[in-house]
N, C-alpha and C positions, 0 to 999 in steps of 0.2 A: 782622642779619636772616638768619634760615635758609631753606634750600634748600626745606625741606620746607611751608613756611607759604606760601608762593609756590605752590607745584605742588597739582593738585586731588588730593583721596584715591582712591589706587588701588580700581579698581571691585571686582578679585577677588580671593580672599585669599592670599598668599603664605605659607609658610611656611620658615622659614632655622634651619635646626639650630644656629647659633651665638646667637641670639635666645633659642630657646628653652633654651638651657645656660646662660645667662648669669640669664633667669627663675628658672631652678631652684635655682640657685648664689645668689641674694640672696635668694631664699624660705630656703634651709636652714640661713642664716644664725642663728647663734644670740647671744641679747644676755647671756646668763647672765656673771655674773662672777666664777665659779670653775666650773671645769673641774673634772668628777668623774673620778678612774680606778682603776681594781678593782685589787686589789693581792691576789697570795694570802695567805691567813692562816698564821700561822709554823709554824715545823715540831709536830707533836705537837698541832695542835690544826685539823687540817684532814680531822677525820673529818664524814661526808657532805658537805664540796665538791667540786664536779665542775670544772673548766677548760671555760669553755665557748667565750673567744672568743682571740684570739692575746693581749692584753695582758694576760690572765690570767698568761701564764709571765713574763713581762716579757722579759730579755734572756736567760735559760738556759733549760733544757732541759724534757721532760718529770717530774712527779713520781711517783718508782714504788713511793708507798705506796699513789697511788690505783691500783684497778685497771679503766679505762676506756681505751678507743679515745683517744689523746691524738695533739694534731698539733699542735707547735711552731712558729710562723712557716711554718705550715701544709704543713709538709714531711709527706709521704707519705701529702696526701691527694688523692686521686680529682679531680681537674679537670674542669671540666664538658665533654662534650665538643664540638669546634668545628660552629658553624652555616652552618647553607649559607644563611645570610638575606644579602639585600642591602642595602647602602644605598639611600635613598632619593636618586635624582636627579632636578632639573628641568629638564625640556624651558627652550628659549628665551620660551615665553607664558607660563611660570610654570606649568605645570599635570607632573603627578609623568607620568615616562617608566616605563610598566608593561611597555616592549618590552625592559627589560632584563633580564626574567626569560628573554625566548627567547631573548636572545643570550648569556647565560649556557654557558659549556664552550666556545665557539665561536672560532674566530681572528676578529680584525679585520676580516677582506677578504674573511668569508664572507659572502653575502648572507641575509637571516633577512627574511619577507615578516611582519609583524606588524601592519599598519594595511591599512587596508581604500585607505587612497591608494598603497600601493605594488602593488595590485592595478589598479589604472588607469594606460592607458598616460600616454606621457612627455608625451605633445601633450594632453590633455586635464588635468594637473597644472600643466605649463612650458610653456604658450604663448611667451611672451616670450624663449624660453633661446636663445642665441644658438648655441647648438651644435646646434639645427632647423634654422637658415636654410641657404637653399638655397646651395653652396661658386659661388664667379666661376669665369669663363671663365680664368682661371692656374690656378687649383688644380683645376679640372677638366684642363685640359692635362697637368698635372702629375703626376695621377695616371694618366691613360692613359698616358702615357711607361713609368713607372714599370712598370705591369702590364705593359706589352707589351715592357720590358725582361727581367724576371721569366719573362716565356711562352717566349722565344727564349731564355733561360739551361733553364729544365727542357727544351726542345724538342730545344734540340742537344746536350743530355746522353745523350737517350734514344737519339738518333741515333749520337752515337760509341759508346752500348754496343751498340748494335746493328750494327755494322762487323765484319763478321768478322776483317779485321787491324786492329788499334789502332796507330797511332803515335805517338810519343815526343811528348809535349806542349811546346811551344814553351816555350824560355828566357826570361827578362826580358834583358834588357841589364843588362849588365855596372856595377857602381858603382864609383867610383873615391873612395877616401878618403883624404884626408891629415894625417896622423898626426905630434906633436912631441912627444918626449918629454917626463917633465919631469925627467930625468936628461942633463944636458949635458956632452960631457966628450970626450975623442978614447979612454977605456975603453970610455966605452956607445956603444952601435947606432952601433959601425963607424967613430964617429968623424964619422956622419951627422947635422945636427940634424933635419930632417925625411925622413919616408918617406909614400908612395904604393901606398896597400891597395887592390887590383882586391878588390870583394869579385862574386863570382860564383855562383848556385844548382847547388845540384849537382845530378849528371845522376840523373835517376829512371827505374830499371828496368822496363818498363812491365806485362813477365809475372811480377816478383815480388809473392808473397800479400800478402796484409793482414797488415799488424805485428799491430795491436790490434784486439781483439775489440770493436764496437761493438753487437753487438746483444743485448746486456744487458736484459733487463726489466723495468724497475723499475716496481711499484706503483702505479696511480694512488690519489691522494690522495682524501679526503672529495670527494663534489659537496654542491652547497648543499642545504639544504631544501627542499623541494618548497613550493609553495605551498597556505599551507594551505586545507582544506575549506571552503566554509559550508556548513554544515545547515540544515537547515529547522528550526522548533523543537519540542522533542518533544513528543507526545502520547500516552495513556492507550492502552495497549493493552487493546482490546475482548477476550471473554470468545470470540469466536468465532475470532478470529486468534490465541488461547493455543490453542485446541483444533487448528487447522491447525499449527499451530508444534510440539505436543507430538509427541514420537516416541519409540514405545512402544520397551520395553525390549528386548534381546537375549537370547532364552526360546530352547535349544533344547530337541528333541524327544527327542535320545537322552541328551543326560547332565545330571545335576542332580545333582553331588557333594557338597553338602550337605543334599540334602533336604527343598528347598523347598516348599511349597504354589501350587503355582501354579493360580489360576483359569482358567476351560475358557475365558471371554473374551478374559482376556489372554493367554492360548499361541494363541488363533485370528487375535488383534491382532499377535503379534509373527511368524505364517507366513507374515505377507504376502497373504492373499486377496485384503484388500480392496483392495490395489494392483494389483490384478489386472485386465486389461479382458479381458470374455468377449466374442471375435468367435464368431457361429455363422454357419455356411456356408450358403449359400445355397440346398445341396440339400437342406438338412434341409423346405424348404418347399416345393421340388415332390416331395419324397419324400408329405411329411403330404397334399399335395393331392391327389396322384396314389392312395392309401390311400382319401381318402375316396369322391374319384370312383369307383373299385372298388368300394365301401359300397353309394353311390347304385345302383350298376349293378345288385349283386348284390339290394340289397332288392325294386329294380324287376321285377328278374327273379322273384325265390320270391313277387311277389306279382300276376305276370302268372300263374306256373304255379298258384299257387289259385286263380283265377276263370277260369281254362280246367277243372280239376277239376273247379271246382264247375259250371260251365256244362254240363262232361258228365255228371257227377251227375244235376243237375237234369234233362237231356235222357233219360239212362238211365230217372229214375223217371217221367217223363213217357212212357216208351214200355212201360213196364209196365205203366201204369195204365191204358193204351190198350189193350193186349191183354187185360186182365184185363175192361176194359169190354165188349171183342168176347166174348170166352169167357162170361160172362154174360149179353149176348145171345143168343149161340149157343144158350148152356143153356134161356134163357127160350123161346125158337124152337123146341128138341127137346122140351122138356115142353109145349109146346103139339103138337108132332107128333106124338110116344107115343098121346096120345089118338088120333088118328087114325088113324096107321099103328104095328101094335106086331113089325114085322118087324125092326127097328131098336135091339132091344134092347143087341146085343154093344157097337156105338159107342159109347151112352152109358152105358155101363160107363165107358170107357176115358177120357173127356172126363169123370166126374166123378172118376177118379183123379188124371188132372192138375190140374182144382182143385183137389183137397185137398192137392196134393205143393207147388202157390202157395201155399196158406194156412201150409203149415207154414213154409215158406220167410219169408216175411216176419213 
């Protein structure tokens, strides 16, 4: 009884490159029961064949009555060249890992953010990971020890650089080692079988330089990838945000070495005008107001001084026509007195002169 008659059929579908090479390989099977193979035709009777696949030559060489591009056991011809394709791998759920295209050219230990779960932190992926929970009361201790060992080693460094005299840094104590040789003999070491090695640090100079140069600068290496963007997803740029977007061409005024045609729009679009914000001053408008008010004053005035004219006009002819009434009285008065009295001639001489000198006048 097999494995697989027992177990339910898998829901999603797998695919295994060994499966499918194995399908291909018993499809291309063939049942024929003679093998056909091209064999070239003998010498002198191989006018228009061409060699076209490797069993053509069979085990020698090119033949050089034909005269074609020929490739023998396919020497010296063009290879196709290498693909940057990948195999295909599967994730642990069965389903193809498409993050292997971003980790492609990368080291191992680089980080490459390619699913949208390594964008979310660790506590909302790994609840349960035991490397969240909070550390005990030892490994808490343990680590402040440590720190505060750490703080008191940089602290009294800075402290002895900063000593205006430095003194000689304290010795270890001394090792005592004992040494047999494996040369035994009263020739070797003295005749001694064991000796006793003081080994002891030597004394360091404390105002001699630096041997070696440590501050060398070596490169830092790649940082990771950044993580990547999301976008929004695109959309159809409108016909009024192509015109906001378009930015007219670079038209100057003085030189055009080839002799172009350039229209009077486009050299006014490319001088910048319309980029232009027109501030006007503020005095431009008590200047206009202050103008007009002047206007106002002056018209009031040349049309008070015509109705003062005209008022003495009128007054003028009104006082002529008043006297002119008396003098024709008057007149009407002496012609009635002439009858009467005619001793009075010379006066009304003189009074009909001056009527006649008014009549002319007007």
């Amino acid at each position: 009884m097999e494995l697989s008659t027992i177990l339910p059929a898998p829901i999603q579908p797998v695919w295994d490159r060994d499966d499918e090479r194995r399908k291909k390989a018993a499809s291309m099977k063939t049942t024929a029961l003679v093998s056909a193979q091209s064999i070239a035709p003998p010498y002198g009777q191989r006018r228009g064949w061409v060699p076209r696949n490797v069993t053509d030559y069979g085990d020698g060489g090119a033949f050089p009555e034909i005269h074609v591009a020929q490739y023998p056991l396919d020497m010296g011809r063009k290879k196709d060249s290498t693909s940057n394709a990948l195999a295909v791998q599967l994730g642990p759920d069965g389903k193809v890992k498409y993050d292997v295209i971003a980790r492609q050219s990368h080291s191992k230990d680089k980080i490459v953010y390619s699913k949208l779960s390594d964008l979310l932190p660790v506590e909302v992926v790994a609840e349960n990971d035991p490397s969240l929970e909070k550390p005990n009361q030892e490994e808490l201790d343990d680590i402040t020890d440590r720190t505060r060992q750490a703080l008191m080693r940089i602290t009294n460094s800075k402290i002895a650089a900063a000593m205006p005299v430095k003194a000689a840094e304290k010795q270890a104590p001394a090792e005592f080692i004992r040494y047999t040789p494996s040369q035994q003999g009263a020739a070797f070491n003295s005749g001694a079988k064991q000796r006793v090695i003081r080994l002891v640090e030597a004394q360091v100079d404390p105002m001699e330089p630096p041997r070696f140069k440590i501050n060398k600068k070596i490169p830092r290496g790649p940082p990771s990838p950044p993580a990547p963007v999301l976008h929004s997803p695109t959309r159809r740029v409108t016909v009024k945000e192509q015109k906001e977007w378009k930015i007219p061409p670079c038209i100057s005024n003085w030189k055009n070495a080839k002799g172009y045609t350039v229209p009077l729009d486009k050299r006014l679009a490319a001088d910048g005008r319309g980029l232009q914000q027109l501030h006007i001053n503020e005095n431009f408008a008590k200047l206009a107001e202050a103008l007009y008010i002047a206007d106002r004053k002056a018209r009031e005035a040349v049309e008070t001084r015509a109705q003062l004219e005209k008022k003495l006009a009128q007054k003028e002819k009104e006082q002529k026509e008043e006297h002119l009434r008396q003098l024709a009285q008057k007149a009407r008065d002496e012609r009635a007195g002439i009858k009467v009295a005619t001793g009075h001639s010379k006066p009304v001489d003189d009074e009909e002169q001056e009527r006649d000198a008014l009549r002319q006048d007007r």
